[in-house]
C-alpha positions, -999 to 999 in steps of 0.1 A, spaced: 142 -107 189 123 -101 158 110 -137 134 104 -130 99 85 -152 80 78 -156 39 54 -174 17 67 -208 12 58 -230 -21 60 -263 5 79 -278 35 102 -314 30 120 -333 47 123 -352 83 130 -337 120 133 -347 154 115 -322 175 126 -311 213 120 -334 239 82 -332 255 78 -305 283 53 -318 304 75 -354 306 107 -336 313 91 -315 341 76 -349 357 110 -365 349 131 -337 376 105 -337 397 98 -376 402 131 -384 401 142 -364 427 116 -381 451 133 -410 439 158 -433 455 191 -439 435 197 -420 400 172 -415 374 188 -404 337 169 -379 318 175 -385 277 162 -361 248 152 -338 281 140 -305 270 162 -277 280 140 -250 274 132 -220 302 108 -237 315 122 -268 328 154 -255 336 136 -234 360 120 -268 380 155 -281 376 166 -251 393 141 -252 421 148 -289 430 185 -278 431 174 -255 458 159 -282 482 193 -302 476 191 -324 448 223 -326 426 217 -325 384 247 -331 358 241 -320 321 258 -352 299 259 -335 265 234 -305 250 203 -331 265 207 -351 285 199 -351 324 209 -368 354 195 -364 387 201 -379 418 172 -386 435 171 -383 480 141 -402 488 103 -394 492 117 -371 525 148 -362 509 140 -325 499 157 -300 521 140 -265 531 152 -243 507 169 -211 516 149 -189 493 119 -180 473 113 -207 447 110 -190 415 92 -208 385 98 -181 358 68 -184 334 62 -222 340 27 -228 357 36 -264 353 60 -261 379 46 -239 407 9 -260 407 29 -293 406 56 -287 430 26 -270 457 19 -309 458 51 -314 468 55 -286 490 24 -293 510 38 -323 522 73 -313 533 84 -305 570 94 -274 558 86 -239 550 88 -227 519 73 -197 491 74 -199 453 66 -171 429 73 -167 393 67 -138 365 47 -108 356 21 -137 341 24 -164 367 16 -140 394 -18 -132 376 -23 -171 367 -49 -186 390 -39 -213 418 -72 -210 438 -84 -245 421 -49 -265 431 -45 -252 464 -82 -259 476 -77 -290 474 -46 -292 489 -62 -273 517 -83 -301 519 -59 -326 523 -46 -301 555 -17 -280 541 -14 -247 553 -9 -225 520 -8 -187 523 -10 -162 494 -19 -131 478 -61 -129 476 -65 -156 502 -36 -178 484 -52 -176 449 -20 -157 436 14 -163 442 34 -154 458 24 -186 476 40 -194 511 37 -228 524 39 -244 557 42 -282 550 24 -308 573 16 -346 572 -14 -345 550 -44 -369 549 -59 -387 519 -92 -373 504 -112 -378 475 -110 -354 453 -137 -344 425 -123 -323 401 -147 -295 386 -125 -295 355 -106 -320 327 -71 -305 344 -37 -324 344 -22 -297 365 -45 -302 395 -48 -339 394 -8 -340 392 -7 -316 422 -31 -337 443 -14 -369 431 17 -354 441 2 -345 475 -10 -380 479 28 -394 480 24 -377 514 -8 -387 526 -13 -418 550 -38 -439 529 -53 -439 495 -67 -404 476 -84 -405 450 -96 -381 421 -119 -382 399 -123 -353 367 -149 -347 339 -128 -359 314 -95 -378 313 -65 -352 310 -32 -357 297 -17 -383 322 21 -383 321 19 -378 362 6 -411 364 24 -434 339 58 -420 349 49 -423 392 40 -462 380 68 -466 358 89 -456 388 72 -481 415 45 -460 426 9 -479 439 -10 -461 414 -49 -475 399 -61 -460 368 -93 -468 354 -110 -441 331 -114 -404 348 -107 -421 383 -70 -423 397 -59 -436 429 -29 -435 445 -11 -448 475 8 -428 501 44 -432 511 52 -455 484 91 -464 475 104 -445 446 128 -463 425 152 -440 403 149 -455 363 163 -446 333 139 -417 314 139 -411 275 117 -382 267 94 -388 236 94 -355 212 72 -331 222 38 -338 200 30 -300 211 62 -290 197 55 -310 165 25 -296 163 37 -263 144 53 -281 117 22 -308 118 0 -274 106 26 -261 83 28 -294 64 -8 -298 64 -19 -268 49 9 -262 21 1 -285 -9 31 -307 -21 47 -309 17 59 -338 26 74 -337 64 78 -368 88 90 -361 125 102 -389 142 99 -402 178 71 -383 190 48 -388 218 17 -401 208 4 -404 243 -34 -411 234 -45 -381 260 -25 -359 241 -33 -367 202 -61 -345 196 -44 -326 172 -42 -358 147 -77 -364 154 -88 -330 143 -63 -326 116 -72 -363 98 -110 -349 108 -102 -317 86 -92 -341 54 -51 -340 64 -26 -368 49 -15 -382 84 2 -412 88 20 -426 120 51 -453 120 69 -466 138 47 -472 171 68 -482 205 63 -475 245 96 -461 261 92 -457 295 54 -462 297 49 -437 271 41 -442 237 60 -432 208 58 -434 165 70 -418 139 39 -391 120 45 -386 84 21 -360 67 15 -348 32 2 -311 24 -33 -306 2 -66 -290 12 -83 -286 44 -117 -282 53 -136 -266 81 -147 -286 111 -160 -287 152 -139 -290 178 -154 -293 212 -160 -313 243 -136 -345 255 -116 -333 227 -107 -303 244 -84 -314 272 -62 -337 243 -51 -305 224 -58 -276 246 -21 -263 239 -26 -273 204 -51 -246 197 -36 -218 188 -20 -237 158 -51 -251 152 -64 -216 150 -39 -213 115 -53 -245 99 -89 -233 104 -81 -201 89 -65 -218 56 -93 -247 56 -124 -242 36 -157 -239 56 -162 -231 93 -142 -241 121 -160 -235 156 -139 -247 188 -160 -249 220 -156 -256 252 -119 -245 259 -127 -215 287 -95 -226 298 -74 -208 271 -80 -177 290 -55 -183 320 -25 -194 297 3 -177 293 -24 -154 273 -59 -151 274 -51 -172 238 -90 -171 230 -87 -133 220 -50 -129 213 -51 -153 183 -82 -141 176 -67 -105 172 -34 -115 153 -52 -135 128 -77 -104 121 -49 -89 115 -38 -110 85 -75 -107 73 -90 -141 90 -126 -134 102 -132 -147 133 -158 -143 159 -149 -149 197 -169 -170 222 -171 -170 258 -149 -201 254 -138 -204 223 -143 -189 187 -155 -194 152 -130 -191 125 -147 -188 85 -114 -200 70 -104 -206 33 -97 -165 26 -61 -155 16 -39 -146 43 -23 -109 43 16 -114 63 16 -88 87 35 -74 118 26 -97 146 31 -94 181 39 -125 205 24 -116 238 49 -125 256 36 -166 246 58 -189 231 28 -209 214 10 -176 198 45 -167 186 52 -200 167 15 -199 154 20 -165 139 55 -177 122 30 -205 110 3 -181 96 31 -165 77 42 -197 56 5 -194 36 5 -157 35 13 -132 11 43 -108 20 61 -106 46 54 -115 86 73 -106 112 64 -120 150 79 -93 172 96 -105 209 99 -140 194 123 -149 223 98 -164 243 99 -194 219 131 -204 235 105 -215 267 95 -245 245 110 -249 215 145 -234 213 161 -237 178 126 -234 161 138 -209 137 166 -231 123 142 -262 120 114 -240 98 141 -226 77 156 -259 69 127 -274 59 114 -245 34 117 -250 -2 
């Protein structure tokens, strides 16, 4: 599938935006540990978290769809999972594989999960040492830093963990581990990382202690099935966010978003790069909170981005990458390393398609410098195979002149299905 994208003279109007992907991920996998029935609302049913559903279905649990969204699963107990018959497979979600390895390491059972062409090149080394640590017996390809990963499960022992980076995919995988573990575990990371892991384990009756970058959990705790409504996804809103923000005369307000505080760097650095941004509405739902963000179109300028900023918009940045190329001035992003083992090395594949529409931009070990305010030229673009680089480039094409067209836009659907209908709706 082929997106083609025009100039537009602004974006208006108000939208709802899919339900968040790293809640709706937690929401299967938490609730399936849990006693009794927990029921998923605005749950995302993208690729990606219909493949977790999928592998939970495979150890036993039992999901019914209510509707186009919403979820409900019933839950068999911390020890309810049953050894599935056979191989897990994630698809492209590397949320799923390192979480559920926390899980896996402490069944009684065997068990081997693999995904994709790009999950089976995605690191796992960094989740499964320390799950090594904790005494699960993990197996893979290049001494179980690839998967396919086979899994032995054992009763594991608590540890304290320090993590060497700002990760929520390894502390949610040695969190998850720590359900199994006969005491306390603890760990500790550079900077505090998006924690939807732990608010939705307490929300859910866990013995979980938070305080800063340290988080310390319990094992064998008794998990309570709740009711779950998913905040929008502020990843998903992000794209529009961008769009709005760097059209004059947009006026776009996208209602019930998360505005989780470890996920909000992207209204940080947009209200740092001059951006109309207001937020209504505030409310918790399930731990999480939620508000309304309303945001005006005008001019943009240049700015840093670096440092405990990083881990609060690291998805974010490769629709940042389209408001520093509109913005006036330099935008320099630092410290994300970590965009290299996404679905895409994202570092240079945005830097490539936004050369292509004339951007100049230098690349850094681990990140790049973008000299924005230059008119965009629309192009043929080409997705990578990565939802977020594909919706980035459809983004790019809003403020430049011609035509674009993002090739293989399917892999959108992973995240944010229906995106096409939204942006055309709002165009005026």
């Amino acid at each position: 599938m082929h997106l083609q994208v025009s100039k537009s003279k602004k974006l208006v109007g108000q939208i709802e935006v899919p339900g968040d992907k790293s809640i709706s991920h937690r929401a299967v996998m938490l609730g399936s540990l849990a006693t009794g029935v927990t029921k998923i609302s605005n749950f995302l049913m993208g690729a990606d978290c219909l493949s977790t559903i999928e592998c939970f279905q495979a150890m036993g649990i039992e999901f019914v769809q209510e509707g186009n969204n919403t979820i409900t699963v019933k839950g068999r107990g911390l020890h309810g999972l049953r050894e599935p018959e056979d191989v897990l497979n994630v698809g492209n979600s590397g949320t799923t594989i390192r979480l559920m390895m926390g899980i896996l390491a402490g069944q009684p059972f065997f068990s081997t999960v693999t995904g994709d062409g790009s999950i089976r090149k995605r690191p796992m080394g960094r989740v499964i040492e320390p799950l090594r640590e904790m005494g699960a017996s993990i197996n893979g390809r290049q001494n179980g830093t690839l998967a396919p990963i086979a899994i032995q499960g054992r009763v594991l022992r608590p540890i304290k963990f320090v993590s060497a980076v700002a990760s929520a995919q390894v502390k949610s995988a040695v969190l998850l581990a720590g359900l199994y573990a006969n005491g306390q575990t603890t760990v500790w990371e550079p900077q505090k990382s998006r924690d939807h892991t732990e608010r939705m384990l307490s929300y859910l009756g866990a013995d979980i202690e938070v305080k800063d970058q340290v988080v310390k959990i319990t094992g064998n705790p008794s998990l309570e099935g709740r009711p779950v409504e998913v905040p929008g996804d502020i990843s998903s809103a992000a794209f529009f966010m961008v769009a709005a923000a760097i059209i004059p005369g947009s006026r776009l307000r996208i209602n019930r978003v998360g505005i989780n505080s470890t996920r909000t760097g992207i209204i940080d650095v947009l209200r740092s790069m001059g951006a109309d941004l207001k937020i209504l509405n505030e409310d918790i739902v399930n731990g999480e909170p939620v508000g309304d963000i309303v945001i005006q179109g005008g001019d943009l300028q240049g700015t840093v981005i670096e440092g405990s900023l990083i881990p609060r918009l690291i998805d974010e940045i490769p629709v940042i990458t389209i408001a520093a190329a509109v913005a006036k001035g330099e935008t320099i992003i630092r410290d994300a390393a970590e965009l290299k083992v996404k679905e895409t090395d994202r570092i240079s594949t945005m830097a490539g398609e936004l050369r292509k529409m004339g951007v100049e931009v230098k690349e850094l070990k681990d990140g790049m410098i973008i000299n924005g305010g230059s008119a965009l030229t629309g192009t043929i673009c080409e997705s990578h195979g990565d939802h977020r680089v594909a919706m980035s480039m459809a983004i790019a094409g809003l403020v430049a002149d011609g035509k674009t067209t993002v090739k293989n836009a399917e892999c959108i659907d992973v995240s944010f299905p229906g995106f096409e209908k939204v942006l055309k709706e709002l165009i005026k």
